[in-house]
N, C-alpha and C positions, 0 to 999 in steps of 0.2 A: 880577371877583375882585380884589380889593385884598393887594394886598405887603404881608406884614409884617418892616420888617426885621429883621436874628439871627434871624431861623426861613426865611423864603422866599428871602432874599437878605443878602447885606452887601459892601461897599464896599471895594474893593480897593485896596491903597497907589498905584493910578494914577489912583483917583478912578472907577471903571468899576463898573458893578453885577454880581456874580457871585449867576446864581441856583445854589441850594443843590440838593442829593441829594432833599428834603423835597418844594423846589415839583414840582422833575423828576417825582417819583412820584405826586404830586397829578394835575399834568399826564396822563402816562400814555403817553405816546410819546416817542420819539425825534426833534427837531426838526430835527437835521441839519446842527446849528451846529458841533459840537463843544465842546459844553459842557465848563468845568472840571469839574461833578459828574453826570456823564451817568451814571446808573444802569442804562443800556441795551447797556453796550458797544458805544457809536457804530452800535447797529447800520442805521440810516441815511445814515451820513456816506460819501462815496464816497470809494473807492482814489485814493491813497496814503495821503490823508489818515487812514482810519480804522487802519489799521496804522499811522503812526507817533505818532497818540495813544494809541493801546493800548500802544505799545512804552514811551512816556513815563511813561503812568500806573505800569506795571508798572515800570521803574525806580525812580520814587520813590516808591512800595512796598518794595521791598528796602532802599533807601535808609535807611526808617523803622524798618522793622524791626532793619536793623543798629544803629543809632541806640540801638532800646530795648534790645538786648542788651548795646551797650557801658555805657547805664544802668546796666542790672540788676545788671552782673558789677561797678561799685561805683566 
């Protein structure tokens, strides 16, 4: 299976390859990395770990969402 970058992956300001939401699902499991875009909710990754990347995720979630509401309100 060949990469295509801006769809399967792209290139993080460290110079690191970050696979995407997209290959993750193509893929179809949980590899147990801790992926930035794990569609799986880490459900492979082992304690502590997988709780304090879900706790991560979920902050900068809220994060964003405050974000678009200070947008919205102008």
């Amino acid at each position: 299976m060949s990469l295509i970058e801006g769809e399967d992956y792209y290139v993080n300001e460290d110079g690191k390859m970050v696979l995407t939401e997209k290959y993750h699902l193509q893929r179809g499991y949980c590899c147990s990395n801790g992926c930035r875009h794990c569609p799986y909710d880490y459900e492979n990754v082992s304690e502590p770990k997988k709780t304090q990347l879900l706790n991560a995720r979920k902050k900068k979630q809220q994060q964003s969402g405050e974000a678009e509401d200070r947008s919205a309100l102008g």
